[in-house]
C-alpha positions as CSV (number, residue, x, y, z in Angstrom):
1,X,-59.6,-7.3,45.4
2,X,-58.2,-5.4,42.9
3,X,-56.9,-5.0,39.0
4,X,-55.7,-1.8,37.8
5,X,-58.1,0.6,38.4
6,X,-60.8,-1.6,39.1
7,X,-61.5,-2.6,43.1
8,X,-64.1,-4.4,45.0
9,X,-64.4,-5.2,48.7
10,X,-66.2,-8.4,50.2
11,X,-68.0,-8.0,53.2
12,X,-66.5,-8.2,56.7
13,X,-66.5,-11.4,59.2
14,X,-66.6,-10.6,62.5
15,X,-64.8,-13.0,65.5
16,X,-63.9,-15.5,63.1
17,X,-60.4,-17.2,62.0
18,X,-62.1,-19.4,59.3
19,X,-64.3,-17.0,57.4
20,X,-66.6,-17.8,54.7
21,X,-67.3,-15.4,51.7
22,X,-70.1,-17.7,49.9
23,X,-72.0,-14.4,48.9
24,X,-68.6,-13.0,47.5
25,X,-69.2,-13.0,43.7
26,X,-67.1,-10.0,41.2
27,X,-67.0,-9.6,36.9
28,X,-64.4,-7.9,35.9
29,X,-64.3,-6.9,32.4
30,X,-60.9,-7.0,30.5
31,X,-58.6,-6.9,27.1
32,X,-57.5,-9.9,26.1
33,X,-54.4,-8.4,25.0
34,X,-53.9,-7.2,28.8
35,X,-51.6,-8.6,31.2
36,X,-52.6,-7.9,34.4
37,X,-52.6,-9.3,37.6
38,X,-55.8,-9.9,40.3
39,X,-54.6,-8.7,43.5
40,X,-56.4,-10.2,46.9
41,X,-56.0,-7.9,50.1
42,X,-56.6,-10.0,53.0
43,X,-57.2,-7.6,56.1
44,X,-58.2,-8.3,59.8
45,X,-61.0,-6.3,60.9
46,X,-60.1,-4.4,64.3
47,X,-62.9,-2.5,65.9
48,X,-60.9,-0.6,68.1
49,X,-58.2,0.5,65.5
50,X,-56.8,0.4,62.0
51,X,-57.7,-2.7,60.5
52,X,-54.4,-5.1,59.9
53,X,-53.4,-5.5,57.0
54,X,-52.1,-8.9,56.7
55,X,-51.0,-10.5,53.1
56,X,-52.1,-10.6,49.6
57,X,-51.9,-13.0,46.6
58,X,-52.0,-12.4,43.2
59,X,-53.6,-14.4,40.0
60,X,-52.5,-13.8,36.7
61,X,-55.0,-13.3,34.2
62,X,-53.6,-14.8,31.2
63,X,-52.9,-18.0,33.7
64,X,-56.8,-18.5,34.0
65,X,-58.1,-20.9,31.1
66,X,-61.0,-19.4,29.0
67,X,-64.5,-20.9,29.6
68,X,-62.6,-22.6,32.6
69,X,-63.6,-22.8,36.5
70,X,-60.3,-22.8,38.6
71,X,-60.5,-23.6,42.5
72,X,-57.7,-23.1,44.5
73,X,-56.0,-22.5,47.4
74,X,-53.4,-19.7,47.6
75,X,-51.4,-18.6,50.1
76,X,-51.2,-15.5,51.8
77,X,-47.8,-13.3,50.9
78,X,-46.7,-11.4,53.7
79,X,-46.8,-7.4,53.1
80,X,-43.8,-5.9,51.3
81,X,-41.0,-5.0,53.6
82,X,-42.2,-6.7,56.6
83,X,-39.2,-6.5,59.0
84,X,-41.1,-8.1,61.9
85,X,-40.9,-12.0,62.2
86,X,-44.4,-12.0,62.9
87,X,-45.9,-10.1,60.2
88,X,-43.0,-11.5,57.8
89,X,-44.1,-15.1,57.4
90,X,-46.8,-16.6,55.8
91,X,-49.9,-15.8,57.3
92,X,-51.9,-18.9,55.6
93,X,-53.7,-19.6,52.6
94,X,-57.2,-18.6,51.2
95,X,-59.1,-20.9,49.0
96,X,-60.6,-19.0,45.5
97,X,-63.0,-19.9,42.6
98,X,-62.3,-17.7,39.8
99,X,-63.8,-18.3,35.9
100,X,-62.8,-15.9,32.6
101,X,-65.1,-16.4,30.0
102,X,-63.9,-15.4,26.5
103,X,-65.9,-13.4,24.4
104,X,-65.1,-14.0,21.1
């Protein structure tokens, strides 16, 4: 996950293809005058090799209501300048709770 300069990383889950971040929890502090995306990096976990990277999403900040839970599901963009139809289509979607709370 990442914005700007700011990045975190959730834990990894092993021999699954429905994982569950429950534990996943992140504050990021911002301007309100900043418009800046989220970014989600969604990677498969090889032990052998590289991990894979296989999409990301984005949120826009300003899009989030203040003081406002949103759930959603989002789907997974594949990387830029995929050329292979495998890696080139949508690898699924991932399901995120995100809140801003305004400090005023």
């Amino acid at each position: 996950v990442e914005c700007g300069r700011w990045k975190q990383k959730t834990s990894v889950k092993k021999e699954t293809l429905c994982p569950l971040w429950s534990d996943a929890k992140f504050e990021l502090q911002y301007e309100d005058t900043e418009e800046k995306d989220i970014t989600f990096y969604v990677k498969d976990f090889d032990r052998l090799g590289k991990n894979e990277f296989i999409g990301q999403f984005q949120v826009n900040i300003s899009k989030i209501p203040p003081n406002k839970e949103i759930n959603g599901w989002f789907r997974i963009q594949p990387p830029e300048g995929a050329t292979d139809k495998k890696k080139a289509k949508t690898s699924g979607s991932i399901n995120v709770r995100l809140f801003k709370i305004s400090h005023l």
